[in-house]
LUMTORDO-258767 format. One line per 10 residues: for each residue x, y negated, z negated of C-alpha. Coordinates in steps of 0.1 Angstrom, whole numbers, padded with zeros to 4 digits. Layout:
BEGIN
X/Y/Z; ...
This chain:
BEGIN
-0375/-0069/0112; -0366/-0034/0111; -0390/-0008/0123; -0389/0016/0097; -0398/0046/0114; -0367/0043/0133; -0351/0076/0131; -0313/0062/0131; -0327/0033/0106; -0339/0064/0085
-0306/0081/0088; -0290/0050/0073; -0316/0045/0045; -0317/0087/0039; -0322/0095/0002; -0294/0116/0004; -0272/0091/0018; -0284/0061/-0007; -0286/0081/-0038; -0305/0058/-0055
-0334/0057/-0079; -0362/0057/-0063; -0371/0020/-0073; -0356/-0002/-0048; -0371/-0033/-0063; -0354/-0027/-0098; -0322/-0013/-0085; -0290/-0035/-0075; -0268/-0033/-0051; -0234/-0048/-0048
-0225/-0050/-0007; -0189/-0058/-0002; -0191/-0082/0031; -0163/-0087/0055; -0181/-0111/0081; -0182/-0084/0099; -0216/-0064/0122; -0206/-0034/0097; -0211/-0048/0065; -0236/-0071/0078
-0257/-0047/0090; -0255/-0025/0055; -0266/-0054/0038; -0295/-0059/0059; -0302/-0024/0057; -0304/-0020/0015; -0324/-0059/0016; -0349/-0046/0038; -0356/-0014/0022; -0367/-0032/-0010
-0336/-0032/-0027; -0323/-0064/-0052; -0292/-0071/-0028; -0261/-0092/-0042; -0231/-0098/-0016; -0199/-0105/-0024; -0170/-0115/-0002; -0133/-0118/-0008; -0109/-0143/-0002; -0079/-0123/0000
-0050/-0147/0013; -0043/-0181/0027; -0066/-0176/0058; -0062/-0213/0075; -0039/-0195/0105; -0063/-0168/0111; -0093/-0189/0117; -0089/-0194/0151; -0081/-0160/0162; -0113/-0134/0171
-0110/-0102/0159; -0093/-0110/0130; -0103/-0096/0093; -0109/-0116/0065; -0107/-0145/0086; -0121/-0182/0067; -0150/-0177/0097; -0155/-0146/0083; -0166/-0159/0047; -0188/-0186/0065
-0204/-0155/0089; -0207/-0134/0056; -0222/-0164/0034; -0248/-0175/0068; -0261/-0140/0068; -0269/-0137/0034; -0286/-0167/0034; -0310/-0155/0066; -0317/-0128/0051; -0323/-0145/0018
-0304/-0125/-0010; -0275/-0143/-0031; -0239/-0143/-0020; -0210/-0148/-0034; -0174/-0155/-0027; -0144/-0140/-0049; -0110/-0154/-0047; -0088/-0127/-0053; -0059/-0142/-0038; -0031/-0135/-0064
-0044/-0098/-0069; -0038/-0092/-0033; -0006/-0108/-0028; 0011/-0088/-0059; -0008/-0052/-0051; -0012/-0054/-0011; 0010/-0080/0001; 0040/-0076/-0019; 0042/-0041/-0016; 0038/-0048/0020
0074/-0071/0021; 0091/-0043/0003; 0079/-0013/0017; 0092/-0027/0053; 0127/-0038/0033; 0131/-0001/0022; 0128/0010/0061; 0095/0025/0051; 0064/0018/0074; 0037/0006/0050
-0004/0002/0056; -0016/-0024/0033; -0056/-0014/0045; -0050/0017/0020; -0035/-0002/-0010; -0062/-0027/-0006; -0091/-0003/-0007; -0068/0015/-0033; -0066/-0016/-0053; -0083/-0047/-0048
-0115/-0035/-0029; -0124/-0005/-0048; -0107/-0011/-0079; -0113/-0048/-0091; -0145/-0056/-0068; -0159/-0024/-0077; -0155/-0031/-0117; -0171/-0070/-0107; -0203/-0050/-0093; -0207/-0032/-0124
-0202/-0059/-0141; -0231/-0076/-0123; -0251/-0046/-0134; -0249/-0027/-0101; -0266/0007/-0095; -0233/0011/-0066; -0216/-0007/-0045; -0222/-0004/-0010; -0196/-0011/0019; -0197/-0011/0055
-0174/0020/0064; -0173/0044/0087; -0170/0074/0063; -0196/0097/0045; -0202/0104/0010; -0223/0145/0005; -0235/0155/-0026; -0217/0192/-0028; -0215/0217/-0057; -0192/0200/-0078
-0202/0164/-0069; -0198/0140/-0043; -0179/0147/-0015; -0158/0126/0011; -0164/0137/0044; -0151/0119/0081; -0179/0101/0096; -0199/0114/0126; -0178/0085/0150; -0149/0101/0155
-0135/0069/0173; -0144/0044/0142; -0140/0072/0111; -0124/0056/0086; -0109/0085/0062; -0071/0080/0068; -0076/0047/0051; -0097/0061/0021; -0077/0089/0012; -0072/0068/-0020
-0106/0069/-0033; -0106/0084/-0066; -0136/0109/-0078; -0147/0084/-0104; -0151/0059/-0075; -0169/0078/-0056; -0193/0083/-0077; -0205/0042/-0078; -0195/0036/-0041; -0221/0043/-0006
-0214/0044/0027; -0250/0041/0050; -0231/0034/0084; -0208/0071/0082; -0237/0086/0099; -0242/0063/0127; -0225/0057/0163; -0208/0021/0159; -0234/0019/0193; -0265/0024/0174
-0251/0000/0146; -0245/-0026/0170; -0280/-0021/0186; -0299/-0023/0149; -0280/-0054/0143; -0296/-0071/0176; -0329/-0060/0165; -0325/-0078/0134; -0312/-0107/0148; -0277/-0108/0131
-0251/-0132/0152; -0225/-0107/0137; -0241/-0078/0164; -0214/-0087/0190; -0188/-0097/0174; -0159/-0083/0178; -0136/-0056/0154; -0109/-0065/0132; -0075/-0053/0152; -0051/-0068/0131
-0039/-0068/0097; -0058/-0096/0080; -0029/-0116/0069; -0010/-0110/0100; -0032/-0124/0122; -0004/-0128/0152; 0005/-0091/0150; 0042/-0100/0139; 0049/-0080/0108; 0086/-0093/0103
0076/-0129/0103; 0053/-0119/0073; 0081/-0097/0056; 0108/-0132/0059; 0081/-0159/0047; 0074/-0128/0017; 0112/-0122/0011; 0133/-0152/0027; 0164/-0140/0042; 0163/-0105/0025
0165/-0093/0058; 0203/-0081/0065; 0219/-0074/0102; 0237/-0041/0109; 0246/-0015/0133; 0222/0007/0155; 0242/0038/0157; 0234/0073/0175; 0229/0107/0156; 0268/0112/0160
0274/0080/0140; 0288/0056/0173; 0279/0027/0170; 0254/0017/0197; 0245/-0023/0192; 0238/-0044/0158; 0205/-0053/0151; 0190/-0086/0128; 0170/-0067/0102; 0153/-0033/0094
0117/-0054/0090; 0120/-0055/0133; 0119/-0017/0136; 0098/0013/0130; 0102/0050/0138; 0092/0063/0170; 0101/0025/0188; 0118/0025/0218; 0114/-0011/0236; 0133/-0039/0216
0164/-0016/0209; 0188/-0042/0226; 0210/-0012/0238; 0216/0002/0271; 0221/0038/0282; 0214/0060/0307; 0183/0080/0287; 0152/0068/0266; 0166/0061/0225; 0141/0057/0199
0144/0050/0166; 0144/0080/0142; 0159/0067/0111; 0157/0038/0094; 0190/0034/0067; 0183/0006/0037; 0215/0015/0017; 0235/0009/0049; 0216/-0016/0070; 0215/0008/0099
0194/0020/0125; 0199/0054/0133; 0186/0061/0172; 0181/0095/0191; 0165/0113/0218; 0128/0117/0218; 0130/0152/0204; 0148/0137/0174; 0111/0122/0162; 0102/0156/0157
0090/0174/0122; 0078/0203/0111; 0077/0201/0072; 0068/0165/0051; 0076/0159/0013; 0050/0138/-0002; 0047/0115/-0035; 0015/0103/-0057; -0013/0127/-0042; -0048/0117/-0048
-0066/0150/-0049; -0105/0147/-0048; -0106/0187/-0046; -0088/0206/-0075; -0052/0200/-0073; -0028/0225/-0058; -0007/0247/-0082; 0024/0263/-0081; 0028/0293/-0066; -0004/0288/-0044
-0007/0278/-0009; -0034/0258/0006; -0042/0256/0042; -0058/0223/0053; -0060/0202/0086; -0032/0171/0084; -0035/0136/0097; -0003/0119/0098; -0013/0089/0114; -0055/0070/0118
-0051/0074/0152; -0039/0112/0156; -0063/0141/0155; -0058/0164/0124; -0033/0194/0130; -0031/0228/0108; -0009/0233/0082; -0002/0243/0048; 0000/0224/0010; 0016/0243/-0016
0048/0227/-0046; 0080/0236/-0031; 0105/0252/-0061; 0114/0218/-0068; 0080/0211/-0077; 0072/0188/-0047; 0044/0185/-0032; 0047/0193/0011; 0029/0201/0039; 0046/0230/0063
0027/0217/0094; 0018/0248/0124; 0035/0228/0151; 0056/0196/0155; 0043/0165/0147; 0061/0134/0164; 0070/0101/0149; 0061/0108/0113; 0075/0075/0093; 0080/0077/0054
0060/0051/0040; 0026/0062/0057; 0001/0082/0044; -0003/0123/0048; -0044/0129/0044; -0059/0165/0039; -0088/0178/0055; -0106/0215/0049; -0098/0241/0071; -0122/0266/0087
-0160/0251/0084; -0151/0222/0062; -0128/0202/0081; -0149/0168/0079; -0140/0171/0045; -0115/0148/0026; -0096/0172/0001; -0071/0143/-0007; -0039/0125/0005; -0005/0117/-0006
0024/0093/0010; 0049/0104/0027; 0085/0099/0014; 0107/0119/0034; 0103/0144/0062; 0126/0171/0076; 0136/0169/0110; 0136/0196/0136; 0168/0182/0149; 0194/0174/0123
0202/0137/0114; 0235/0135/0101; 0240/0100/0094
């Protein structure tokens, strides 16, 4: 068992963290469980701290293929690993099958945001949807105090409420993908593990014995377990892929390609073409069918135009300008720049220096400026972006 002296266990099971009444015994809990060491270890965490425990995992999609492959999320192994750990550690489990939700809110939108020569990332319209939309209303239904997941991500009480803040592993923070999260969710969801090193989660895990402590991370998308995307988007929408030219900036006509679904901004490899410098893709055309290539400095953008903003600070308003700290992609650091409607009304971000390979279709996430930059003010997707070099076609 744990040693509850532990000071990382005690940064897990902190008040402050858990905002909880102080009653473990009467108080549920609703743990969302993956399979996973992360969500295995937060459930073992709230059931050994007294707390009535209830987990719940999801069957999201038609997991047969995935089985097989390690690392992969959501996996059928993964809902035996889940269900085997809640029965070691003796609190009831349950398994959900939401797979209709998540094909007409994640996977769907998935098919057509690729078909629109957008880039999507079904993670955030799950959490947005499925995970902390319908799961989270089944915990209350079940007469859950919160619900209580596995990511790397920290919820502060501030001022005004509960904050979102980045977690304190920069390598496994799990913001970008939360951006989503509405106030009112906040409120009902907890997040023990944001202020932990994945290393000390790992090393609690062994002490408790869980056979999820080495396994490995989800890399993949869950229902794309082979890591091709366009093989998803053609069983999803058969033969709505359509051939066309790859053209250059100056409209020439470079090579034909069999779909936009095979391409994203910033690829080079896979082009087909030959020429004497590096191309990349820098445009993706769904009204024509083409793929517009360029040089490397083509990927380039200074300003963003962004649609449906989820704003967990007040919103911006017209006329004022908000500097924040902008990540464009989960893997970039944040960069400065600056929110404000342009006279159209639209909501963009002017960022300080060039960012590089920013695809419509991803998400744009705000973080405070000056002393609050672990802070999530909001996010917003991007629909269109404005190119340092001019794209004419």
């Amino acid at each position: 068992m744990f040693d509850l002296t532990d000071p990382v266990l005690r940064r897990a099971l902190d008040p402050a963290v858990l905002d909880l009444p102080n009653d473990p015994a009467k108080t549920r809990v609703v743990v969302a469980m993956s399979g996973g060491v992360d969500s295995t270890l937060t459930a073992a965490l709230l059931k050994t701290a007294g707390y009535d425990v209830v987990g719940i995992t999801l069957q999201l999609y038609d997991h047969g293929m995935a089985i097989a492959k390690k690392g992969a999320c959501c996996a059928g192994q993964d809902i035996a690993d889940a269900r085997r750990a809640a029965e070691q550690m003796d609190f009831p489990h349950y398994v959900l099958d939401y797979e209709n939700r998540f094909s007409d809110a994640v996977m769907e939108d998935f098919a057509d945001t690729y078909l629109a020569g957008q880039t999507p990332i079904p993670c955030i319209r799950c959490n947005q949807s499925v995970k902390f939309k319908d799961l989270l209303a089944t915990a209350k239904h079940l007469g859950a105090a919160c619900m209580v997941t596995g990511h790397y991500i920290q919820r502060v009480q501030g001022p005004e409420g509960p904050e979102l803040h980045s977690a304190i592993d920069a390598t496994k923070d799990q913001s970008y993908f939360l951006f989503a999260t509405t106030q009112e969710q906040l409120e009902f969801l907890r997040f023990p593990l944001g202020g932990l090193q994945k290393s000390e989660v790992r090393m609690l895990a062994a002490q408790m014995g869980l056979a999820a402590a080495d396994k490995p991370d989800s890399q993949d998308i869950c229902f794309v377990p082979t890591g091709k995307y366009a093989d998803v988007v053609e069983r999803i929408r058969p033969g709505a892929a359509k051939p066309g030219n790859i053209i250059d900036m100056n409209g020439t006509v470079m090579g034909q390609h069999k779909g936009l679904i095979h391409y994203t901004i910033g690829q080079r490899r896979g082009l087909g073409i030959a020429t004497g410098a590096p191309l990349y893709v820098v445009k993706l055309n769904p009204l024509t069918h083409e793929v517009i290539v360029g040089p490397r400095e083509a990927l380039l953008t200074r300003r963003i135009l962004l649609d449906s903003p989820n704003w967990l600070c007040a919103p911006i308003q017209l006329g004022a300008k908000l500097p924040v700290q902008v990540k464009v992609r989960s893997t970039r650091p944040p960069v400065p720049g600056v929110l404000q409607l342009d006279e159209r009304g639209r909501l963009v971000v002017d960022l300080d220096v060039n960012e590089e390979g920013v695809a419509p279709g991803q998400a744009c996430v705000f973080y405070g400026s000056s002393d609050q930059t672990s802070r999530v003010l909001g996010g917003a997707w991007i629909s269109r972006t404005v190119p340092a070099l001019p794209i004419s076609t």
